[in-house]
C-alpha distance (Angstrom), angle and dihedral (degrees) to the residues before:
residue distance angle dihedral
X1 . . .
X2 3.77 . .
X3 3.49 93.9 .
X4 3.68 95.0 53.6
X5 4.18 88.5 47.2
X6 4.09 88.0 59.4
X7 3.69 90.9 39.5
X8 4.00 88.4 50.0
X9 4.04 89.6 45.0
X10 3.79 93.5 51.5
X11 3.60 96.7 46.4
X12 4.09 96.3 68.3
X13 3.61 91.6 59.4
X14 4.62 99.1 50.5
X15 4.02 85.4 83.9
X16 3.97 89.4 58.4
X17 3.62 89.6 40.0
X18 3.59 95.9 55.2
X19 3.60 95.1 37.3
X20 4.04 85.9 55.2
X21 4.12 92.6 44.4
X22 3.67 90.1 54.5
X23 3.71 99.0 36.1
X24 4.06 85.6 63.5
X25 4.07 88.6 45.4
X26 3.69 81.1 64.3
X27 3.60 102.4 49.4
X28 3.94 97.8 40.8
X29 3.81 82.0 49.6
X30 3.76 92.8 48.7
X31 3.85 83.9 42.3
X32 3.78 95.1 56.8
X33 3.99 97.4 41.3
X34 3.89 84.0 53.8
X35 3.88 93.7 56.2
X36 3.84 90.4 44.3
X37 3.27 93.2 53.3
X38 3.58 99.0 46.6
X39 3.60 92.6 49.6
X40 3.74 85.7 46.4
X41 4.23 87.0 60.6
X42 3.56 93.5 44.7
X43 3.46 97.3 53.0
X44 4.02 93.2 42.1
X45 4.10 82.3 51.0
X46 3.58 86.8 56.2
X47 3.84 101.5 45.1
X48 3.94 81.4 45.2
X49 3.89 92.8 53.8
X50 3.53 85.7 48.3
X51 3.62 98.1 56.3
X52 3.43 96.4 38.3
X53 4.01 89.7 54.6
X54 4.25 84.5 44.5
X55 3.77 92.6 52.1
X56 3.79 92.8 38.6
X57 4.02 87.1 59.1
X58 3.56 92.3 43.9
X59 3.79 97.1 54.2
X60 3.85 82.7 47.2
X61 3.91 93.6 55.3
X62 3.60 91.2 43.5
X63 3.97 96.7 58.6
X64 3.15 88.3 42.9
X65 3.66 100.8 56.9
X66 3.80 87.9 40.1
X67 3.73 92.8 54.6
X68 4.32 94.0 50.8
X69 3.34 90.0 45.8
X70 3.88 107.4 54.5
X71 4.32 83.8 33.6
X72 3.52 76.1 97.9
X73 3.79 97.3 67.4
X74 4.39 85.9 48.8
X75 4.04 86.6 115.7
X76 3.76 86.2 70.5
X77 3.69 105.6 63.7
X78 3.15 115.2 105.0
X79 3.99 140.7 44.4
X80 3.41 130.8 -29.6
X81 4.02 148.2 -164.1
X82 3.48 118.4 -158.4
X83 4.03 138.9 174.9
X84 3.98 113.4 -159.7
X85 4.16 110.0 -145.7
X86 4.10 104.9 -173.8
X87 3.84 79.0 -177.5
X88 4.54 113.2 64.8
X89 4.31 93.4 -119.5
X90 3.14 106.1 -3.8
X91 4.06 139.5 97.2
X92 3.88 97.1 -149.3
X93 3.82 91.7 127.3
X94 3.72 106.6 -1.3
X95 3.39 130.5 151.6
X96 3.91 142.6 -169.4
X97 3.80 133.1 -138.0
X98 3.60 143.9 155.1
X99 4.17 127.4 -118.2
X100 3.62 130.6 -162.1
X101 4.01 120.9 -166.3
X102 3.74 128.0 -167.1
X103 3.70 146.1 173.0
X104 4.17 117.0 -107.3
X105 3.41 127.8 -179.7
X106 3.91 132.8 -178.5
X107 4.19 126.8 176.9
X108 3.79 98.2 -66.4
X109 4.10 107.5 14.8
X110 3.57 145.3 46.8
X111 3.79 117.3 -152.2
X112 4.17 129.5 -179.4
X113 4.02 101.4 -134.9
X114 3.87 115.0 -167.6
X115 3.92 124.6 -173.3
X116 3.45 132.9 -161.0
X117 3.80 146.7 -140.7
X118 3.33 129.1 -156.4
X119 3.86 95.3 -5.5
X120 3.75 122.7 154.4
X121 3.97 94.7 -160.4
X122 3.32 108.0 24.4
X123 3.89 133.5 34.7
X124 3.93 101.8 165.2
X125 3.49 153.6 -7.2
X126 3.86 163.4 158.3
X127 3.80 136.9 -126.8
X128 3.36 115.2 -153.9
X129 4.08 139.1 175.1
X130 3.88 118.7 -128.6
X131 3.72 100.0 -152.0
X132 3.82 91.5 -169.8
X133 4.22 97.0 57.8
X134 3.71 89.5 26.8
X135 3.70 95.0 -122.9
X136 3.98 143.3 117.4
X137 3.83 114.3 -118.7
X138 3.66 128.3 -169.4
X139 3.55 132.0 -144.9
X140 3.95 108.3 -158.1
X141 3.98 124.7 -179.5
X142 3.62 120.0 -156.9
X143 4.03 126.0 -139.8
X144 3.83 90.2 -98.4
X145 3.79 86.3 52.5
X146 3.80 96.3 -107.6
X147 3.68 106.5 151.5
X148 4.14 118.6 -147.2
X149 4.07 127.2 -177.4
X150 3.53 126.6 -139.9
X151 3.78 133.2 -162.4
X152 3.61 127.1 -169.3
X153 3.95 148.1 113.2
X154 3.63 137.9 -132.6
X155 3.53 115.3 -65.2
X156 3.97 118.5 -176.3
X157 3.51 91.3 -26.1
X158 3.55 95.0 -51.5
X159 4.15 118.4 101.8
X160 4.03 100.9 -133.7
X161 3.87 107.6 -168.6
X162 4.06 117.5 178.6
X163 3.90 124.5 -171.0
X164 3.86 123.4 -137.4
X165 3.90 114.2 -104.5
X166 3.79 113.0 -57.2
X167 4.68 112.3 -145.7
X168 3.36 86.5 -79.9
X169 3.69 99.6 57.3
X170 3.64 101.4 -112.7
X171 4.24 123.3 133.1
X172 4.00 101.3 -148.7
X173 3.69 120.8 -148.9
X174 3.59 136.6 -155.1
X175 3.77 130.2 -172.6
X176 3.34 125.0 -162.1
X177 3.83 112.0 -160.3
X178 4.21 121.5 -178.5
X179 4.08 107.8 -160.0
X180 3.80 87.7 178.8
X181 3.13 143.4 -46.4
X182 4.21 99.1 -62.9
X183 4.11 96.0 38.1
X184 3.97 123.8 52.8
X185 4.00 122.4 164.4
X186 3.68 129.7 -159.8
X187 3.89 119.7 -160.1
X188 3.32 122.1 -156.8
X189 3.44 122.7 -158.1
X190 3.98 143.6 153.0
X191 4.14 141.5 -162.1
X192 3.96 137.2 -177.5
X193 3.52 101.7 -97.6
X194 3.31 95.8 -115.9
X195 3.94 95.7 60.8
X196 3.93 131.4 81.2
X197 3.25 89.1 -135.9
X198 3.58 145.1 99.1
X199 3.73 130.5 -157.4
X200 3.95 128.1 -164.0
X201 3.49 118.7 -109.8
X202 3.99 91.1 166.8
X203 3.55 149.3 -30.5
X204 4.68 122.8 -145.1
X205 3.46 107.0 -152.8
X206 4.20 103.0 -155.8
X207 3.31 125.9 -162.9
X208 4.31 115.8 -178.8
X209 3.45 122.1 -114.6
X210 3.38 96.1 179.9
X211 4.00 133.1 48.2
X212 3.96 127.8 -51.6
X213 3.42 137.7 -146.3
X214 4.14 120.4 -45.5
X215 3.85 112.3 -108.5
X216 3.84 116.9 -122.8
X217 3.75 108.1 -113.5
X218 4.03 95.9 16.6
X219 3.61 124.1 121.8
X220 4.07 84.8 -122.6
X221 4.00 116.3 129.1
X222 4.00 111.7 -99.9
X223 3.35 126.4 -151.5
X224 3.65 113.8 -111.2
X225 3.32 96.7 -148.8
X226 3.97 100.4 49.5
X227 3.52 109.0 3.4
X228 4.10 92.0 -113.7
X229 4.05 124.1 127.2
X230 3.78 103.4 -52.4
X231 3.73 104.0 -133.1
X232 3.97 110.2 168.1
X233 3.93 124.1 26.4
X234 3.35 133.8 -122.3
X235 3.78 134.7 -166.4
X236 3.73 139.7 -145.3
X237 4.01 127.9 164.7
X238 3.77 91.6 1.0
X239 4.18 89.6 -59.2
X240 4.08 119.9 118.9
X241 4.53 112.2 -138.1
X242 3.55 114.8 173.5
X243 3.51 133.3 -133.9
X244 3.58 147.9 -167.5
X245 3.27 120.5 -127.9
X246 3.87 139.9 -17.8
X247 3.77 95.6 -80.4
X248 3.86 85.6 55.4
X249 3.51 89.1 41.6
X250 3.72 101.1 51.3
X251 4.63 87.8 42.0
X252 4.07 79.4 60.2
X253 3.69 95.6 60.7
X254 3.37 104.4 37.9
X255 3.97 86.2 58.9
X256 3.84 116.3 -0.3
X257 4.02 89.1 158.0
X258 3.86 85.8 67.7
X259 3.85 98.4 36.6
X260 3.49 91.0 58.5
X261 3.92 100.5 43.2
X262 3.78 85.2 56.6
X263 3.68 98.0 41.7
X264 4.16 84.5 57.4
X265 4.17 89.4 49.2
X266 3.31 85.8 52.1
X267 3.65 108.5 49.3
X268 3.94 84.1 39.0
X269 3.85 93.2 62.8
X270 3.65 92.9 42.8
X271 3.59 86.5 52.7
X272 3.90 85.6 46.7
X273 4.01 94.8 58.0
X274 3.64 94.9 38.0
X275 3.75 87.1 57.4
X276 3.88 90.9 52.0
């Protein structure tokens, strides 16, 4: 009879038991799932970090790369007159206009925009370099806002840049030839697709009317963005830099810290090979 009187006293108190057993299930579970899923954020922080650091690097390269490549083109910033002959020496439908061409840069690319005035077959456009085919392109918009891309590289001296076939079936070309630094021409020109030749459409004959390109050794101002003609100062921690144009002048303020560190690598390696 004792027995049974313990058993009986014990028995009220299983439902409290159990209730406290699985009550800390539920908060070692909760406990666990916590920890996991802390270290889960952590370690997605971290891969984030990483990939932020990655594509921070790879923007970095990029502009870079863009920026050496089209430093060949520097000789055409600046402004421009032109006069358009769709006929070789004669004025039977010529034209003249004015161009302006300038440096722009964003986070991962630099581009050369030009813009024109006055101009019967072209009113803007942007050279680019395609790092991955390792050639320049050109976007070009016409006066009635048709837009055209061009592909090409530098042939001879000369950057020759053809579009794919337009509707009508025709491949457009446009050569972009730099006498020297105070006379550039661009050819325009266009074929059926399936022909190997070209016919003109019209040649711009451009003569500068602003500055040209900075000559290595002179005592001329160089851009410090670039390394073109400087033509209007800028200023940063009580030191003058020159620049060329507003693209150039505009890169400089968003970032004159970095303009300046690679001005100095620059000028150091020149000095480097000129000391060879």
């Amino acid at each position: 009879m004792k027995v049974l009187r313990d058993v009986r006293s014990v028995v009220p108190f299983c439902p409290l038991l159990i209730g406290c057993c699985i009550a800390a299930v539920v908060a070692l579970t909760v406990a666990t799932q916590i920890r996991l899923t802390a270290a889960d954020s952590a370690k997605a922080g971290a891969t984030d970090a990483t990939t932020d650091s990655k594509s921070a690097k790879e923007a970095g390269d990029s502009l870079a790369e863009s920026k050496t490549a089209l430093a060949e083109f520097n000789s055409l910033i600046g402004q421009w007159r032109g006069v358009g002959m769709p006929k070789r020496n004669s004025q039977d439908g010529a034209w003249s206009e004015t161009a302006e061409w300038v440096w722009h840069f964003d986070k991962t690319q630099a581009t050369i925009d030009f813009k024109t005035k006055d101009g019967k077959l072209l009113e803007s456009g942007k050279l680019a370099w395609n790092a991955k085919a390792k050639n320049y392109r050109l976007t070009a918009v016409a006066p009635d806002k048709t837009q055209r891309d061009y592909a090409g590289k530098l042939v001879d001296g000369k950057v020759v840049l053809d579009s794919q076939p337009d509707k009508s079936g025709y491949v457009h070309r446009l050569t972009l030839t730099r006498l020297n630094p105070k006379r550039t021409i661009v050819l325009l020109e266009k074929k059926p697709k399936d022909s190997s030749f070209f016919n003109r459409v019209a040649e711009i004959g451009y003569t500068r009317q602003g500055t040209s390109l900075a000559v290595a050794g002179s005592n001329e101002p160089q851009c410090v963005v670039t390394g073109g003609k400087g033509t209007m100062t800028v200023s940063y921690q009580g030191q003058t830099y020159y620049v060329c144009c507003s693209g150039c002048k505009q890169a400089f303020e968003d970032d004159p810290e970095g303009i300046i560190a690679d001005y100095k690598k620059r000028i150091a390696k020149a000095k480097a090979e000129r000391e060879k």
